[in-house]
MITIBA-880627 format. One line per field, with one value per residue (C-alpha): residue number from 1; x, y, z; residue in one letter. Coordinates in steps of 0.5 Angstrom, whole numbers, plus 500, padded with zeros to 3 digits. Layout:
N
n (NUM,...)
c1 (X,...)
c2 (Y,...)
c3 (Z,...)
res (a,...)
# end
This chain:
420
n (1,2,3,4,5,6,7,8,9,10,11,12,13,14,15,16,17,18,19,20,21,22,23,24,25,26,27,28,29,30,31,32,33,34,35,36,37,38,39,40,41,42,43,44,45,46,47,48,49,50,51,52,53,54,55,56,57,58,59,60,61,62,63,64,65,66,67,68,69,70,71,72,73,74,75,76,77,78,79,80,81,82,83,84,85,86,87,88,89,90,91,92,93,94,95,96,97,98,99,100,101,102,103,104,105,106,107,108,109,110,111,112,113,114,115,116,117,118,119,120,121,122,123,124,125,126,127,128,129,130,131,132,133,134,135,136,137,138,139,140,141,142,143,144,145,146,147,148,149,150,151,152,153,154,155,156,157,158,159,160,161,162,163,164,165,166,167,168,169,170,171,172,173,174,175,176,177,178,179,180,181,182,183,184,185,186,187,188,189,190,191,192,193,194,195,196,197,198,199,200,201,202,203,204,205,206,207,208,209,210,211,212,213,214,215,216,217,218,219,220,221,222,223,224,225,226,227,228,229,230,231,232,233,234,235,236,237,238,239,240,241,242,243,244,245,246,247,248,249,250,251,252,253,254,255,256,257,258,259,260,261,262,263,264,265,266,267,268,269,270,271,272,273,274,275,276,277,278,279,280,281,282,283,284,285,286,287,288,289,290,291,292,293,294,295,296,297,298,299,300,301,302,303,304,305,306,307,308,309,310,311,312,313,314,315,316,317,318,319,320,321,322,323,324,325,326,327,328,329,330,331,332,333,334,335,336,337,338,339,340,341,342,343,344,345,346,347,348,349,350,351,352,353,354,355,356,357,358,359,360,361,362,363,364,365,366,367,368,369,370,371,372,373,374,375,376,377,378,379,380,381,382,383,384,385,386,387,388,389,390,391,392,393,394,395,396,397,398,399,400,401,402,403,404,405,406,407,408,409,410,411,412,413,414,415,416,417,418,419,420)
c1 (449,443,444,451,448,440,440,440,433,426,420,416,409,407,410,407,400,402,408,403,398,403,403,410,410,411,408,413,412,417,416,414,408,405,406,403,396,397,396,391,383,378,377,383,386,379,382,389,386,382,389,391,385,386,393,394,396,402,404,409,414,421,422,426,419,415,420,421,413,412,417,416,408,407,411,406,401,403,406,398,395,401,399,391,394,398,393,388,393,394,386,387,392,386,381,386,389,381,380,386,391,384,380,385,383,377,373,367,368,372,369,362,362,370,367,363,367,371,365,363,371,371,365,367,373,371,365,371,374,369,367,374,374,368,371,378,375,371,377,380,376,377,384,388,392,396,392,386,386,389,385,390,395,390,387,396,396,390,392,400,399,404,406,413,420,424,427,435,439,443,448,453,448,447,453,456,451,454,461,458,455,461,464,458,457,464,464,457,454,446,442,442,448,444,440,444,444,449,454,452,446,443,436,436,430,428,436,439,442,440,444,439,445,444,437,435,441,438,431,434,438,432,427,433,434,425,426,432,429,421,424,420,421,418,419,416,418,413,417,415,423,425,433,438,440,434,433,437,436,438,438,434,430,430,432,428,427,429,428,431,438,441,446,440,436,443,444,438,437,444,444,436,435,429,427,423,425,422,421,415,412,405,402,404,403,395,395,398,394,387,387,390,388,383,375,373,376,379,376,381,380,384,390,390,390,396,400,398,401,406,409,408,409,416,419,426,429,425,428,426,418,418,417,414,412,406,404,406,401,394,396,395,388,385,382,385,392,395,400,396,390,395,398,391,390,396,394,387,390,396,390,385,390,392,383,382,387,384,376,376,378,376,371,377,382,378,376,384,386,381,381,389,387,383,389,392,386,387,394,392,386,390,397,391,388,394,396,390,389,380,379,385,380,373,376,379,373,369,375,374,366,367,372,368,361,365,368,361,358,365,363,355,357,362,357,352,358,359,351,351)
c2 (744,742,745,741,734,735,728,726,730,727,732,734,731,739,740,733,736,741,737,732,737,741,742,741,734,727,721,716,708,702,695,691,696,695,687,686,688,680,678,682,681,684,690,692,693,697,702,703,705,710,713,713,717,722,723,723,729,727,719,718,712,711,708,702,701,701,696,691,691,689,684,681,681,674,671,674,672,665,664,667,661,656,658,655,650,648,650,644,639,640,639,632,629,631,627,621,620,618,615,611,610,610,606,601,601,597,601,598,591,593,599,602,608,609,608,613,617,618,618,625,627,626,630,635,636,635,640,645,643,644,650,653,651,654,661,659,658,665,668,665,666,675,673,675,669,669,668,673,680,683,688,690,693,696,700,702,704,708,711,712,714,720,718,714,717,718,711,712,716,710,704,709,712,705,703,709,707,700,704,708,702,698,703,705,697,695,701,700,706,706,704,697,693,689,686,678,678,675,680,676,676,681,683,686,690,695,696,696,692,692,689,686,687,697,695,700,704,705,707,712,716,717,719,724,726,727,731,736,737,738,743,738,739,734,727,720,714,708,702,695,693,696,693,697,700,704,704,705,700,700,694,695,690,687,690,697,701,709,712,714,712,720,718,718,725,729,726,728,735,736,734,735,741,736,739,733,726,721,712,710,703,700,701,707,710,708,710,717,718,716,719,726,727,722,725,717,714,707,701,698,692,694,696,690,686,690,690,681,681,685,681,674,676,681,681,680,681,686,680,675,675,667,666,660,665,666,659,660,666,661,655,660,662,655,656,648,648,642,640,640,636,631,631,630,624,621,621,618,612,611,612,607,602,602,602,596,593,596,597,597,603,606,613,615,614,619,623,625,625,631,634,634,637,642,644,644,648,653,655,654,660,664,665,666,672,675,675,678,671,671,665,661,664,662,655,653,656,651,645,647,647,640,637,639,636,629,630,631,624,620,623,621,615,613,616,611,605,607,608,600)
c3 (445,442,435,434,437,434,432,440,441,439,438,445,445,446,437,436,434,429,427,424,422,418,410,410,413,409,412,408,408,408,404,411,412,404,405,412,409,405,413,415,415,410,416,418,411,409,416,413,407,410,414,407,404,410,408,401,400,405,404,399,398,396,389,391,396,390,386,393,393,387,387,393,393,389,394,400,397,395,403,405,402,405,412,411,407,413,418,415,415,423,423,420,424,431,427,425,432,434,427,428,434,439,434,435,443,441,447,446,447,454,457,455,460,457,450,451,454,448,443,447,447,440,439,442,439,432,432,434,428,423,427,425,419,416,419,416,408,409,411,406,401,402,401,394,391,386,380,381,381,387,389,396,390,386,393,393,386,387,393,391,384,383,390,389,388,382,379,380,375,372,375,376,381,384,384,388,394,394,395,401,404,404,408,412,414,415,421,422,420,418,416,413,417,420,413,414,406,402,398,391,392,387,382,375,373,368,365,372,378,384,390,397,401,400,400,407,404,397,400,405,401,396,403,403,396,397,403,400,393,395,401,406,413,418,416,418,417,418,418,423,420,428,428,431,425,424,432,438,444,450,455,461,464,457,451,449,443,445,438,431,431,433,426,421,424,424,417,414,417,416,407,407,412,414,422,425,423,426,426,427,428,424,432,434,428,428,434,433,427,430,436,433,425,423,424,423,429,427,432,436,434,428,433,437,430,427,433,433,426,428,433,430,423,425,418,420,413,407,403,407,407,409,416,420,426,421,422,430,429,426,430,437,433,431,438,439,442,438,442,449,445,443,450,452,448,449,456,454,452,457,462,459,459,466,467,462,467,474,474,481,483,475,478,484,478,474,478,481,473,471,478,474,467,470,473,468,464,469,468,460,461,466,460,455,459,460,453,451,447,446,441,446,452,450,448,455,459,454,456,463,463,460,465,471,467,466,473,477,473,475,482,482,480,485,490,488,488,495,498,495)
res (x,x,x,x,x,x,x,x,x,x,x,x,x,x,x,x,x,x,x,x,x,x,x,x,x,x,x,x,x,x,x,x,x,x,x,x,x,x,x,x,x,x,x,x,x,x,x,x,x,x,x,x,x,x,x,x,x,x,x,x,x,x,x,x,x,x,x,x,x,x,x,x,x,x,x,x,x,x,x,x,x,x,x,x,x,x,x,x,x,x,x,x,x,x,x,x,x,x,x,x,x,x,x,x,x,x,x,x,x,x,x,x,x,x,x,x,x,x,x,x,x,x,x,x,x,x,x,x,x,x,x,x,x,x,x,x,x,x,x,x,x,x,x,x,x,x,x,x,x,x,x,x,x,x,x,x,x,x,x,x,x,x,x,x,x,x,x,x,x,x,x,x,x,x,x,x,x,x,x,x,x,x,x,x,x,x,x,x,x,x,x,x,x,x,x,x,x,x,x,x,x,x,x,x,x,x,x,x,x,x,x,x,x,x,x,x,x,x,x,x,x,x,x,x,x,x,x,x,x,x,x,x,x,x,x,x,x,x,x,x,x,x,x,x,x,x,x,x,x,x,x,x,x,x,x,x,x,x,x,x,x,x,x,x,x,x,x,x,x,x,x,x,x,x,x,x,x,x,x,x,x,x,x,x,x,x,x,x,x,x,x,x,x,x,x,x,x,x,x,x,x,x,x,x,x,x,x,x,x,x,x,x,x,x,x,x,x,x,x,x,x,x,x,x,x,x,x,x,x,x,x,x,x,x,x,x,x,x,x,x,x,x,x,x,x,x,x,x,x,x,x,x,x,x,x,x,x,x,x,x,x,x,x,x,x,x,x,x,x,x,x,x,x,x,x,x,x,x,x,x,x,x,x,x,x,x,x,x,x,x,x,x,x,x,x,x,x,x,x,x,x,x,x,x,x,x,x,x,x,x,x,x,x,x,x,x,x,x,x,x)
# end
């Protein structure tokens, strides 16, 4: 049975090891995964580069991945530059909401012990701030923009040089794919019916036209016409573009990815000959080639960041390279989390005028309102531990630690109140 339905059978941990050592494996990469080292930090970029050193002689792209990178590299570049941008405007507003709303309070006249209060609060939050801003610019700093030299697309053509397949033969060879995919799509056959991408749209270039909507079928057929000619047997196919039609799910407990869609392995060991073909992740992929092939073992810091990226900056579509989750991802590293900062002030503020009010019982008050917010702390440090969230973490545990500083001076002091 086997022999009929060989797409339904992946390859077994005992073959994997000689599978990926093997002179006849090909490591083949998608557009997403060359465009990812844009978001990445300095040390990351520097572990991929070293993957790719150790299996040069084995990595390759489709022509149609080479063509996409370049096409779409500025845009990453610019939309990088975009996400730090908005990050400062984020930092601005924390600033203004004391500088501005608080300010307006007139603190001083009224409460000595509140104004201070504030002052340590803003202090506090503004050293955060300027902290973070310092690593923001040096992050910043390492990454490309779009009028410098790119030194991650020079580190590509060095490492993919007589690594990139073949341009397609004419229009004609294109516009037979754009026919097969028609048919293919409409009977949901893969790769590429998930891609939400408009029939129209389109892009020309060196004589020939392309259309965004085949753009997983173009790259395909050319994996398989690299795999048929060169007599290649064992194919792996790095792509963090994980949609149905590339991989099969199934719903069980939520939504799990199972393997290489059973169509595309029979396709491709039935035209091609190829034995193994196999869809890996960026993660999964790192972790496979670190622990089976690489002698200099990459750090899991690496790993951890990678599968961060991943899950934040998923490039839904190849051609859609804006995504607002990149900014959802530095929003959770800014080490302040915006909406509960604002949430704290706006309290703060509801709750000074309810104690200009009422200074009678203004240390009982305080004390059931903080005992709150490190509960609330609290609930904040647990999710941030969960999610393996460190910057979050250190930055409630350094809340918690001044909450419970200011709790302990409203307690003394309404000890020393009520010995009165």
């Amino acid at each position: 049975m086997k022999d009929i339905f060989s797409g339904f059978y992946t390859l077994s941990e005992d073959d994997l090891n000689n599978v990926l050592k093997s002179n006849e494996t090909i490591f083949i990469f998608d557009t997403c995964v060359l465009l990812s080292l844009y978001s990445y930090t300095e040390d990351t970029r520097n572990d991929f580069y070293k993957i790719f050193k150790e299996l040069r002689k084995s990595i390759w792209i489709p022509y149609h991945v080479g063509l996409e990178y370049q096409l779409q590299r500025l845009t990453v570049i610019k939309n990088e530059k975009a996400v730090y941008r908005s990050l400062k405007k984020y930092l601005s507003k924390i600033s203004d909401i004391f500088d501005k709303e608080i300010k307006n309070l007139d603190l001083k006249k009224r409460s000595e012990d509140l104004n201070k209060l504030v002052d340590d609060l803003k202090n506090n939050i503004n050293k955060l701030v300027e902290d973070f801003e310092n690593s923001l610019d040096k992050i910043d700093e390492k990454q490309p923009c779009v009028r410098s030299s790119d030194d991650i697309r020079k580190k590509l053509d060095y490492y993919f040089e007589n690594k990139v397949g073949n341009k397609p033969s004419g229009q004609e060879q294109l516009n037979e794919i754009f026919k097969d995919g028609e048919y293919r799509y409409k009977n949901k056959i893969p790769p590429g019916y998930k891609d939400d991408i408009k029939q129209e749209d389109f892009v020309s270039f060196d004589g020939l036209v392309y259309k965004k909507k085949y753009g997983d079928l173009i790259i395909w057929k050319q994996i398989i016409e690299k795999v048929k000619n060169d007599k290649i047997k064992n194919v792996f196919f790095i792509t963090d573009d994980l949609k149905e039609d590339w991989i099969f799910k199934i719903d069980s407990g939520g939504k799990k990815d199972i393997g290489v869609r059973a169509e595309l392995r029979q396709e491709i060991q039935k035209i091609a000959k190829a034995e193994i073909f196999e869809i890996y992740n960026s993660v999964s992929f790192i972790e496979i080639v670190n622990e089976k092939l690489l002698t200099k073992k990459i750090k899991h810091k690496t790993i951890d960041e990678v599968k961060s990226s991943g899950e934040l900056n998923n490039y839904l579509k190849k051609q859609a390279i804006i995504n607002k989750n990149r900014e959802d991802k530095f929003n959770k590293t800014i080490n302040i989390d915006k909406d509960y900062a604002q949430t704290t002030v706006e309290n703060l503020i509801k709750r000074m005028k309810e104690l200009l009010d009422n200074d009678s019982d203004h240390n009982l008050f305080m004390i059931k309102k903080i005992n709150k917010e490190i509960k609330d702390l609290h609930n904040r440090l647990n999710d941030a531990i969960k999610n393996e969230d460190f910057d979050a973490e250190d930055f409630y545990k350094s809340m918690i630690k001044q909450k419970k500083d200011e709790l302990e001076r409203y307690r003394f002091s309404r000890y020393i109140n009520d010995d009165k």
